[in-house]
C-alpha positions in Angstrom: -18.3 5.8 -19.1 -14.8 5.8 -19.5 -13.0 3.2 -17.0 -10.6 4.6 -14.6 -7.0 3.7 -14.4 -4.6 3.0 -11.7 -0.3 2.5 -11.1 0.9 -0.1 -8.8 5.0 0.9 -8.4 5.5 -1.9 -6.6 7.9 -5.3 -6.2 6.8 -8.6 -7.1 5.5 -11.5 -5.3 5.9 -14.5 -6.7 3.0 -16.7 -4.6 0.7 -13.9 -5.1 -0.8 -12.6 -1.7 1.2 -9.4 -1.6 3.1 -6.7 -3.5 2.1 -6.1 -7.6 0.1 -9.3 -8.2 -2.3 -8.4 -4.7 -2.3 -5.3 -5.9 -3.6 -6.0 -9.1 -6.2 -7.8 -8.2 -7.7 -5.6 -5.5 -7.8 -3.2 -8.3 -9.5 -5.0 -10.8 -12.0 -6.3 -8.1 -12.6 -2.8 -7.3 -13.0 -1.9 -10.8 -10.1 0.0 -12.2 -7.9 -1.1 -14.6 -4.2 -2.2 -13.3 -1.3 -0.7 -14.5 2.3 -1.9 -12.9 5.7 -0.7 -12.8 8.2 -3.8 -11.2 10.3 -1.8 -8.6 11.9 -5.3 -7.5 11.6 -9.0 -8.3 11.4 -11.2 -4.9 11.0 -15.1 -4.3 8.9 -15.4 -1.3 5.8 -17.6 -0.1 3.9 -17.4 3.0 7.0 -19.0 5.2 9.0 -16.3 4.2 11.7 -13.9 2.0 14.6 -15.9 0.2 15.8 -13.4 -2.1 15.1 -10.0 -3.8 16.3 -8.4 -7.3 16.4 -4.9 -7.8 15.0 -3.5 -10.9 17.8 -1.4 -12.5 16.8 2.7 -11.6 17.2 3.5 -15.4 14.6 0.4 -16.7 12.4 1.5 -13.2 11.9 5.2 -15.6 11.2 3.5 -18.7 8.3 1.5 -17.1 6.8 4.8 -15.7 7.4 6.4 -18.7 5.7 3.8 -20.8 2.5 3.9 -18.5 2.6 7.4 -18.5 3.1 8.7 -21.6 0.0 6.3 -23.1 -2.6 5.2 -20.1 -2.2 8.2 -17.8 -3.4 6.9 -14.3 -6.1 8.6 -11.9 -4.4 6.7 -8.9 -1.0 5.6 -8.1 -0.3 3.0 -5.4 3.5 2.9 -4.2 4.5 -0.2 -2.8 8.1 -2.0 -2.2 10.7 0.3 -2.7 13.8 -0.6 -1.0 17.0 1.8 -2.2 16.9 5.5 -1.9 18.0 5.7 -5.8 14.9 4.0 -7.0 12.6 6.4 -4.6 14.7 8.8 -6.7 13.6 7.9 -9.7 9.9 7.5 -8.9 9.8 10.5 -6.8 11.6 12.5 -10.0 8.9 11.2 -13.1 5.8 11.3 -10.5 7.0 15.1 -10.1 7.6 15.5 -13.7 3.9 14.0 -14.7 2.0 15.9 -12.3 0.5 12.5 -11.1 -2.4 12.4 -8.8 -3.8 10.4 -5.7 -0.7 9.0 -5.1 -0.8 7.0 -1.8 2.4 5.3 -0.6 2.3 1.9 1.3 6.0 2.3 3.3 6.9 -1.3 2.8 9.7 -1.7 5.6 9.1 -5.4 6.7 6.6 -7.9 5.1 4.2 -9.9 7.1 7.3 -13.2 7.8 9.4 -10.5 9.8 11.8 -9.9 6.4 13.2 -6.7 6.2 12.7 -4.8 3.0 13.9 -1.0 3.0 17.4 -0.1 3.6 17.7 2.4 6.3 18.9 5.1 3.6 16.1 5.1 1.9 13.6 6.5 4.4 15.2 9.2 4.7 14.7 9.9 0.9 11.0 8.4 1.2 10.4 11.4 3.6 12.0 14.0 2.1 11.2 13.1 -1.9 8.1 10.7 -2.2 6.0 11.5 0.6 5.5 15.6 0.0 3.9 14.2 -3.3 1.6 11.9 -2.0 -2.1 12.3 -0.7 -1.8 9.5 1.7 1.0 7.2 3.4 -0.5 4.0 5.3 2.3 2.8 7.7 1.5 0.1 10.2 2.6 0.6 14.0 6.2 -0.5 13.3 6.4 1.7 10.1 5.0 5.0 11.6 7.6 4.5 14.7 10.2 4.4 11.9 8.9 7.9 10.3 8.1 9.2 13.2 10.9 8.7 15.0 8.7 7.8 18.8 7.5 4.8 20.4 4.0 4.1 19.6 2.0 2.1 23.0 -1.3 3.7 23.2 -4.1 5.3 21.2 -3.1 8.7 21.9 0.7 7.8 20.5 -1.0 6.7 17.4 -2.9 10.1 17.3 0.4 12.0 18.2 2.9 10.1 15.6 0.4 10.9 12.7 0.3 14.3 13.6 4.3 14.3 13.3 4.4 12.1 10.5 2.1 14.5 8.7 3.6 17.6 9.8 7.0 16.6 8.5 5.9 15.3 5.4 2.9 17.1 4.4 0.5 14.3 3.7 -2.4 12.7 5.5 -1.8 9.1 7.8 -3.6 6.2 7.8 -1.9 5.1 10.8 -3.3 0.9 10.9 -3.4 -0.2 14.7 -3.8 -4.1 13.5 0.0 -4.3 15.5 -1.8 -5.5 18.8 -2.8 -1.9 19.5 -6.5 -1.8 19.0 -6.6 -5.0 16.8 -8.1 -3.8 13.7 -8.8 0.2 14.3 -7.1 2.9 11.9 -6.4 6.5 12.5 -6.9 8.7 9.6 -5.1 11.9 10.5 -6.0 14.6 7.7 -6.2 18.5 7.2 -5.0 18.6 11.4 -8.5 16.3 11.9 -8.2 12.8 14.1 -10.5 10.1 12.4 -11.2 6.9 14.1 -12.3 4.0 11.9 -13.6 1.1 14.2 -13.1 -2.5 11.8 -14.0 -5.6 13.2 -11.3 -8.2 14.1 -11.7 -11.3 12.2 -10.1 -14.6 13.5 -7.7 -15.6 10.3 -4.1 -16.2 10.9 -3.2 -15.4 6.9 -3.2 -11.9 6.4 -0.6 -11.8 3.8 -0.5 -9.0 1.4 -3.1 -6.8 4.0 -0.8 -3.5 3.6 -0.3 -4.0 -0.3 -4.3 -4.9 -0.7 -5.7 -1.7 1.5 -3.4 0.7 -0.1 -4.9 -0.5 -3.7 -8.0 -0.2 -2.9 -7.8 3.1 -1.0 -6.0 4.9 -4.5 -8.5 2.7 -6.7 -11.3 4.3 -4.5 -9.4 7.8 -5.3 -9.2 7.2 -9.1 -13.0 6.6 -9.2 -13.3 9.9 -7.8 -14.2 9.4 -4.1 -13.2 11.7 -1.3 -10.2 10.2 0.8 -12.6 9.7 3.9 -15.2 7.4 1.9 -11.7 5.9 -0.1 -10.8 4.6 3.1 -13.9 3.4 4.4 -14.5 1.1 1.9 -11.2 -0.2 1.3 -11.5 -1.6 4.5 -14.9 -3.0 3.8 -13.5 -4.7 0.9 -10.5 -6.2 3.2 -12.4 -7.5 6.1 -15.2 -9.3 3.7 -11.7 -10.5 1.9 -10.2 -11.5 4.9 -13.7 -13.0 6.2 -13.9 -15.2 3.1 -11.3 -17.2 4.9 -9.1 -18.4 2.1 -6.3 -20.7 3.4 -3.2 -21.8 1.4 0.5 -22.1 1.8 2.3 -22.8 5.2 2.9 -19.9 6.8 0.2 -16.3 6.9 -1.2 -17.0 3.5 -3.1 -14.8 1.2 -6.8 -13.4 1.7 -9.2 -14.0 -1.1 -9.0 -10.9 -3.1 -11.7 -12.1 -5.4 -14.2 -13.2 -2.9 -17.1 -11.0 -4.8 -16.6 -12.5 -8.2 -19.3 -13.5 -9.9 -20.0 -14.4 -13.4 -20.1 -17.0 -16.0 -15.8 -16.7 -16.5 -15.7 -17.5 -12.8 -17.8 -20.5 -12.6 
């Protein structure tokens, strides 16, 4: 059987719990083969942001282009994209290959409070990249952002994806890990509210949780499940990561993306 393929468009984290290099290995582990195009080079750890790169719009193209025009991908996973020209450029050659399965992670602020979208840019995400995509998976800060209301309760959560979606004609994973209901996710779909009930695990190092579910959700996708069972067990696969209670760096350090590998390699 022919292996299926999937597109991280995403920046790039040096220690290795989040953006490209998380998303990479939540794809392989769920048994895809990773493709990436670098939207933006960063130096972080778990502590924190020091300093991010921008890739150039015009070399952005050419690594789409390259992926495109040789491994087409059944999935595409859109990460950290923090200028409205470079949501340009993605939004333009995604349109121009027909992709599919495309789910966009919003990345406005990583885990150490840094911010990483300029405000000019969501106005682009909503207008260019979101119409395109299947899913977008904002956390509570992110979907207030979008959706332009306060977000306190469950039925806020049910109410912002509804706008969210509505506006930009996709479905929400709206994730309620933001002190909400700890670890439960609204799936808001075809104008139908789904619930899905996780179970809070005690682990303070949850970097790289956005990048890691949204990889796993469009590797689910590529393999050919429906988005309800793409979610599901994306967040299976997170919470037995995140159980496997892996614990480096200072600050919120990774999860153990590769707590199910087995094998004589991994000995």
């Amino acid at each position: 059987m022919k292996m299926k393929t999937a597109l991280t468009v995403a920046g790039s984290d040096c220690s290795g719990g989040a953006g490209i290099q998380a998303d990479i290995k939540t794809m392989t582990m769920n048994g895809v083969y990773a493709m990436s195009a670098i939207t933006a080079l960063t130096a972080q750890n778990t502590t924190g942001v020091r300093s991010i790169m921008e890739s150039d719009p015009e070399f952005l193209k050419d690594q789409i282009d390259a992926v495109f025009e040789d491994i087409f991908p059944d999935a595409v996973k859109i990460g950290m994209v923090s200028s409205a020209e470079l949501i340009g450029v993605i939004s333009e050659r995604l349109r121009l290959y027909k992709a599919k399965n495309i789910v966009v992670d919003p990345v406005m602020v990583a885990t150490s409070g840094s911010e990483l979208m300029k405000a000019d840019a969501v106005s682009v995400l909503k207008r260019e990249l979101l119409p395109l995509a299947v899913l977008v998976t904002p956390n509570i800060p992110e979907a207030e952002v979008l959706s332009g209301m306060k977000i306190n309760t469950k039925e806020d959560m049910e109410r912002a994806s509804k706008l969210i979606s509505d506006t930009c004609g996709c479905a929400v994973l709206l994730k309620g890990g933001h002190s909400i209901n700890d670890a439960n996710d609204l799936l808001y779909s075809n104008g139908i509210c789904k619930w899905f009930y996780g179970k809070r695990i005690d682990n303070p190092n949850t970097h790289g949780t956005g990048c890691t579910l949204s990889s796993a959700i469009a590797s689910n996708l590529a393999k050919g499940y429906d988005l309800e069972a793409s979610v599901r067990k994306a967040k299976d696969y997170i919470s037995d990561a995140l159980a496997a209670m892996l614990d480096l760096g200072e600050g919120s350090g990774p999860m153990n993306h590769a707590f199910d590998l087995s094998g004589r390699f991994a000995e």
